[in-house]
Structure formats: C-alpha cells, structure tokens
N, C-alpha and C positions, 0 to 999 in steps of 0.2 A: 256521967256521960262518957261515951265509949271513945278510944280515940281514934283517930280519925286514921284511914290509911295511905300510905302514900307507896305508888311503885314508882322504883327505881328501876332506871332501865338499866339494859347489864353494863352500857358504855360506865354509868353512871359506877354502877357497884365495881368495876374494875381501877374506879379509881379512886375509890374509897379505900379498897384493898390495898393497892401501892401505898396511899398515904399511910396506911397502918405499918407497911412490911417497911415502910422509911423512918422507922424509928418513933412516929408516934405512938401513943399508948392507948392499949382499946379501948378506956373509961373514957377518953379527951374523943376517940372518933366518936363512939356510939353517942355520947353527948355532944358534939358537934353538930351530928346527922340526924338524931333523932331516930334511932334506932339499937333495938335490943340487942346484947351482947350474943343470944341467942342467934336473933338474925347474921351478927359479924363473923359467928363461927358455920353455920349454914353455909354464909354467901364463899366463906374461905374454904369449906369442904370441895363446892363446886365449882368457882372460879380460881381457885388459887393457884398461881401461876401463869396464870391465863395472858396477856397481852393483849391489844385491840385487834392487832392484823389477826391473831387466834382465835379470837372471840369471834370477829365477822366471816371468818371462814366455820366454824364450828354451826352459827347462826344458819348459815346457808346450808349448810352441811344437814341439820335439822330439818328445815324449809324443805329441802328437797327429799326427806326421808318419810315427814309427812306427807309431799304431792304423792309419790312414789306408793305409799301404804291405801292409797286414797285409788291410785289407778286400778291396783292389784282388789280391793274391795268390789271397784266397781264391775272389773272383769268377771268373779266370782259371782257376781248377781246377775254378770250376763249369760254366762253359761249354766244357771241353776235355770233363770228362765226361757232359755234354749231346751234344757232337757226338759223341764215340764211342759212346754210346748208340744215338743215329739213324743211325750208319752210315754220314752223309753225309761228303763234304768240301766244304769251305765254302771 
C-alpha cells in the first residue's frame, strides 16, 4: 500500500525548518513529521532562511507574477486574432 501524501503548506514547512535550524536533529524532525529526509533537504534548498513576513511577501510576489504572465498571454491571443482578422502580416 502506497503511502499516503500529505501537503504541507509553506507556513507549515517554515516551521519545521526553524525547528530543525534550533538544534533539533533531521532523523528526530523527519520522524516527527513524517517526512523524508529527502523532502527536509528540498524544502531547506527552497525555504531556508526564509521567515513568515518573507515567505507571504514572496507568496504574493508569485501570485502576482502568475496574474501578470496570464495578462501578457491573453494580450498575445488578442493581437494574433486581430491580425488574422485584417488579413494583414505584420
């Protein structure tokens, strides 16, 4: 039976990190958590160092890199069916 997966949200995985970086030992967190040492060292690639206020500015920071990539897509489809419209090439 496969196991089961569970996400952590990043608030969550920020403060699994601290608990690590405060002198616990990775074998005591990952078995605590339920989670691969593999995962501990991923999650500390990409959050490490990280803080909440950093973390939810970062969050946003994304959010809005996504709406933003989304506009910029949507514009491009409007002006591909604007020129095929008029027939022209541009």
């Amino acid at each position: 039976m496969a196991a089961r997966r569970r996400r952590h949200t990043a608030d969550e995985i920020v403060a699994i990190l601290q608990e690590h970086t405060g002198g616990v030992t990775a074998q005591e967190v990952i078995r605590r958590h339920g989670i691969s040492l593999d995962t501990l060292y991923r999650w500390k690639r990409k959050y490490g160092g990280v803080d909440r206020p950093e973390l939810h500015r970062l969050q946003a920071l994304e959010d809005e890199n996504r709406r933003l990539k989304r506009l910029v897509a949507d514009q491009a489809l409007n002006i591909q069916v604007l020129k095929d419209a008029l027939g022209k090439e541009w």
